[in-house]
Every structure is written in structure tokens, then in C-alpha cells.
C-alpha positions in Angstrom: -5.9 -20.1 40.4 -6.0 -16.2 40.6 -2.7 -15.9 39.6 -3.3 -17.9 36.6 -5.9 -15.9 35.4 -4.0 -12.7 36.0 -1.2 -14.3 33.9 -4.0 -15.5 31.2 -5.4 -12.1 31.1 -2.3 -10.4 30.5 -0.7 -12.8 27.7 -4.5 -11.8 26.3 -3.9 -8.3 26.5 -0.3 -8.5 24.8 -1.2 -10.5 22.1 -3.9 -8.7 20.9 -3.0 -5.8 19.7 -0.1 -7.7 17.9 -2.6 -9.6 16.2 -5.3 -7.5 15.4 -2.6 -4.9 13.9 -1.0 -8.0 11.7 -4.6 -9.0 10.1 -5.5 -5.5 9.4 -2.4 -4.2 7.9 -2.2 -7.3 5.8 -5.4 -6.9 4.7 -5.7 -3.2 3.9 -2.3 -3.4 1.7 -4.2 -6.1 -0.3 -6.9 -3.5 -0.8 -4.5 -0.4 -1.4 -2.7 -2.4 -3.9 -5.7 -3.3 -6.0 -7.0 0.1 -6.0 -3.3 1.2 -7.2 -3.8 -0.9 -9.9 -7.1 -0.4 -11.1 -9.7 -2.1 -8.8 -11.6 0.0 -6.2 -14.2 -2.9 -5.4 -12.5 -3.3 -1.5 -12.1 0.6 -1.4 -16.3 0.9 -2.4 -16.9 -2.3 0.6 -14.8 -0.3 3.0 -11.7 -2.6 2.8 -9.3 0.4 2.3 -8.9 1.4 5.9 -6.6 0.4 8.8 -10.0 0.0 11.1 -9.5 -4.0 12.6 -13.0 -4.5 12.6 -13.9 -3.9 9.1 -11.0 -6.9 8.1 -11.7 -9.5 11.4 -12.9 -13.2 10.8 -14.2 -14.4 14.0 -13.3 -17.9 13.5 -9.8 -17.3 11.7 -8.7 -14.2 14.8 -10.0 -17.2 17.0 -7.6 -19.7 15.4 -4.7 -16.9 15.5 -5.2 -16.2 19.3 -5.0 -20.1 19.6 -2.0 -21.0 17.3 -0.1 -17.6 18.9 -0.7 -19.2 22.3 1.2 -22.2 21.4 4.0 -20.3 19.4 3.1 -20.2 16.0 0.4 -17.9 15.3 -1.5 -18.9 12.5 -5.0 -17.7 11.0 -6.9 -15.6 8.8 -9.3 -12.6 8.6 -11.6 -11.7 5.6 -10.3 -11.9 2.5 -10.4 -8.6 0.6 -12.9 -8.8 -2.5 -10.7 -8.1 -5.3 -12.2 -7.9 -9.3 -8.9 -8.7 -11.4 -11.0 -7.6 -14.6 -10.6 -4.5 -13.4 -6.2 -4.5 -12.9 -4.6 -2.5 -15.3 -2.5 -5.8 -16.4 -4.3 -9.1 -14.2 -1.8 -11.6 -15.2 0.9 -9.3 -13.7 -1.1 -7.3 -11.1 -2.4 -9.9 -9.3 1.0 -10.9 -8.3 1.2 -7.0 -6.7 -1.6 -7.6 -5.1 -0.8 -10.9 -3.7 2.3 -10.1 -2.5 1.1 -7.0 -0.9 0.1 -8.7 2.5 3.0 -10.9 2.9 5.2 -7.7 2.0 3.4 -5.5 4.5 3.2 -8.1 7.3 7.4 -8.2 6.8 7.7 -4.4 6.7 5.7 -4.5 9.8 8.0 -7.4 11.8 11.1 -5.1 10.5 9.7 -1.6 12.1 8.6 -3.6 15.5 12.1 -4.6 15.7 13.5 -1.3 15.2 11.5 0.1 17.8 12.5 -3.0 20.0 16.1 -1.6 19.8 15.4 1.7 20.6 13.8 0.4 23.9 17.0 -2.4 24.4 19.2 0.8 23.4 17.7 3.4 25.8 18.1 0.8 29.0 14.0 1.0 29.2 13.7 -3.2 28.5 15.1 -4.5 31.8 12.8 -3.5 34.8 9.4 -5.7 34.0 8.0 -3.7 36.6 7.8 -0.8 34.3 4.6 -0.3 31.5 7.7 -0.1 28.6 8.6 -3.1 29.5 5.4 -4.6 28.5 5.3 -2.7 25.4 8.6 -4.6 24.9 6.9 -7.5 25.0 4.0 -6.5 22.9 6.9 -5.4 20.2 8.3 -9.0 20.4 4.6 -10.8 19.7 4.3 -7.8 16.8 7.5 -9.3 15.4 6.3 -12.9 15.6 3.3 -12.9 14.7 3.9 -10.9 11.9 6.5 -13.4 10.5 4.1 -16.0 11.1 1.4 -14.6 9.1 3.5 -13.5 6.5 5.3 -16.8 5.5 1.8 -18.6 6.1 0.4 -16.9 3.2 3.0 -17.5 1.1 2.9 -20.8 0.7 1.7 -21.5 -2.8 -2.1 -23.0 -1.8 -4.9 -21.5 -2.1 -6.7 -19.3 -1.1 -3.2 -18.3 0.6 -1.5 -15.4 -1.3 1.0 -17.2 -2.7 -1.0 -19.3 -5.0 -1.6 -15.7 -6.2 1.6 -15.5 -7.2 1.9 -18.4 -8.3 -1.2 -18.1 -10.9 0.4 -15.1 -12.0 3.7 -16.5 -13.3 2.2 -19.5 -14.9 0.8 -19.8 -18.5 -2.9 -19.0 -18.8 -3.8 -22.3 -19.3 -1.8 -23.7 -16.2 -3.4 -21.1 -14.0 -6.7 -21.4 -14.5 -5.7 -25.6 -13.6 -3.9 -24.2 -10.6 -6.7 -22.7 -9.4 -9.1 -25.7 -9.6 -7.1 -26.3 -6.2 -9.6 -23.5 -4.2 -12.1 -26.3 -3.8 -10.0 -28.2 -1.6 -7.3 -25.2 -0.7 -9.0 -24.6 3.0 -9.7 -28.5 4.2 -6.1 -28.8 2.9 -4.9 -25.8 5.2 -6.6 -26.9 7.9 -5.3 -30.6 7.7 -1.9 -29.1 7.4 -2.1 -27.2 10.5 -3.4 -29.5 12.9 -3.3 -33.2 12.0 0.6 -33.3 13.2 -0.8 -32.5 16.8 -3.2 -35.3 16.7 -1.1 -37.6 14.2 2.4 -37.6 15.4 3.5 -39.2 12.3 2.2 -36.6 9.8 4.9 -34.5 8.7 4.8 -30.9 10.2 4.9 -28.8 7.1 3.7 -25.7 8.9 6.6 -26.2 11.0 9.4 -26.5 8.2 7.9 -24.0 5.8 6.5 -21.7 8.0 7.5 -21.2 11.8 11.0 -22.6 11.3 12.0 -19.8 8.4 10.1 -17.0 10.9 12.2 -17.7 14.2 15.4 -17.5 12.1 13.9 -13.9 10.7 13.4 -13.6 14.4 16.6 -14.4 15.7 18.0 -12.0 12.7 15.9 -8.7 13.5 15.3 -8.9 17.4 18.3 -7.6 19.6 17.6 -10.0 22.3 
């Protein structure tokens, strides 16, 4: 029993800071975009800052440590308030600023891996009884989870980011239709995530769409 707990508390303490770092750079590059383009309403609410606790949803970083524990890593933190009346061009900015989280989250994975390398390059990733070692894995979970989160939210349902993108390459009329969906968009997410654990014959579109194109990333960028 002590050993499980000592094994419970370290997988804790490795994913953490992995996840926390994925939520709040995701979040503040939503932020940083908007205010690039014309909106400051998240900089004026404190959303423009890489501090974890200003972006953390208890229930969704709850959700993420839960999902990550089983290999997928999927949830949420608090959506950055974001005016698009205020966008220098909202039909084409809000695509910036949907994309900027997804793009981050990827830029994130790709820097992770580098450093990976360097450890795998420098002989420091063998011994586990060594800290770097650790960090290793830490650098691994930073890579997953940031693959995970970023192919999550681009799937084109709202409130995920890529119904962002979506609104902003369709017609006016079609978008504001589109995003009649928001009313149903998290019941929907939520159905999609876990009714194929407790419905084997659901299809697992999580799985196809979203952890099966982030383990190939994975198997691309890690050197292991």
C-alpha cells in the first residue's frame, strides 16, 4: 500500500506541472492574440499573464489530471473573455485568436521535445535514479499533454477553438447558424469523451480525432 501511494504521488507530481504549464500557455496566447488585434478585455481581467492560477478551472484541471492518468489528457481551464467588436477585422481575427492556443500548445510539445534530446543526447536520460531523469519524464508528459490539448480544441465544436475557426471562414449568415451549436457544444463534449468507456459500442471519436493523430506527433518529435 505504501509503495502505491509513493508511486501515486509521484505520477502526481510529474504531471502537474505538465498540465498546469499546457492550460496556461494556451490560455494566455488566446489573450495575447486578442490584445494584438485590438481587444484588451482579457489583458484589463488579468488574462494576459503566464500565472496558472489566474487561467485554472477546477472542474476542467480535475478532468485533465483524470483523462492524463488514463493516457489521453483531456480538459479545460477558463476560457479567456474575448470582445470581437473590438478586433481590428472579427471575421478574420477571430480565427488568430482561435488558433492561438492550439498553435501555442504545438509550439510548446515541439520545444519539450527539443529539450528531451538534449537530455537523450547528453547520456543524462538513462539512470532513473538521477533528478534529470525525472525531468525526462516530466518533458515526455509536457509533450503529451500538450498534443492532447492542442488537437482537442481543434475539433470544430464549440466552445472548442476550432469552431472558432470554423465561424470565421464561413459566410456571415452560416456562422452565426454555426454558432447556435454553443447551447449544446459542452453536453456534446462531454458525451464524446466518456460514453465510449461506459457504452462500448459508441464510437470513440476522441480517440480517432484526437489521441490517435497526437501519439503519431509523439512518435515523430520524441527520440525515444
Amino acid at each position: 500500500m505504501t509503495s502505491y501511494l509513493i508511486g501515486l504521488g509521484i505520477k502526481i507530481l510529474l504531471l502537474a506541472p505538465p498540465i498546469l504549464l499546457a492550460l496556461t500557455v494556451h490560455e494566455a496566447s488566446h489573450a495575447l492574440v486578442a490584445w494584438i488585434r485590438g481587444d484588451d478585455t482579457a489583458r484589463r481581467q488579468g488574462r494576459l499573464t503566464l500565472n496558472p492560477i489566474k487561467h485554472l478551472d477546477v472542474a476542467g484541471t480535475l478532468v485533465f489530471f483524470i483523462t492524463a492518468w488514463v493516457g489521453s489528457g483531456i480538459g479545460w481551464a477558463k476560457p479567456v473573455p474575448v470582445d470581437y467588436r473590438n478586433l481590428k477585422n472579427p471575421l478574420r481575427d477571430i480565427i488568430w485568436v482561435s488558433a492561438a492556443g492550439p498553435v501555442a500548445n504545438l509550439a510548446t510539445a515541439c520545444l519539450l521535445a527539443l529539450a528531451l534530446h538534449g537530455l537523450v543526447a547528453g547520456g543524462l536520460f538513462r539512470e532513473p535514479s538521477l533528478p534529470v531523469y525525472y525531468l525526462g519524464q516530466m518533458f515526455i508528459l509536457g509533450v503529451q499533454v500538450n498534443l492532447v490539448l492542442a488537437m482537442f480544441n481543434l475539433l470544430p465544436l464549440p466552445p472548442l477553438d476550432g469552431s472558432g475557426i470554423v465561424t470565421g471562414l464561413l459566410p456571415l449568415r452560416l456562422a452565426m447558424r454555426y454558432q447556435e451549436l454553443k447551447r449544446y457544444g459542452f453536453a456534446l463534449l462531454l458525451a464524446l469523451i466518456f460514453l465510449p468507456r461506459v457504452v462500448p459500442a459508441f464510437p470513440d471519436l476522441i480517440g480517432l480525432l484526437v489521441v490517435w493523430p497526437a501519439r503519431e506527433l509523439m512518435d515523430l518529435l520524441l527520440p525515444l
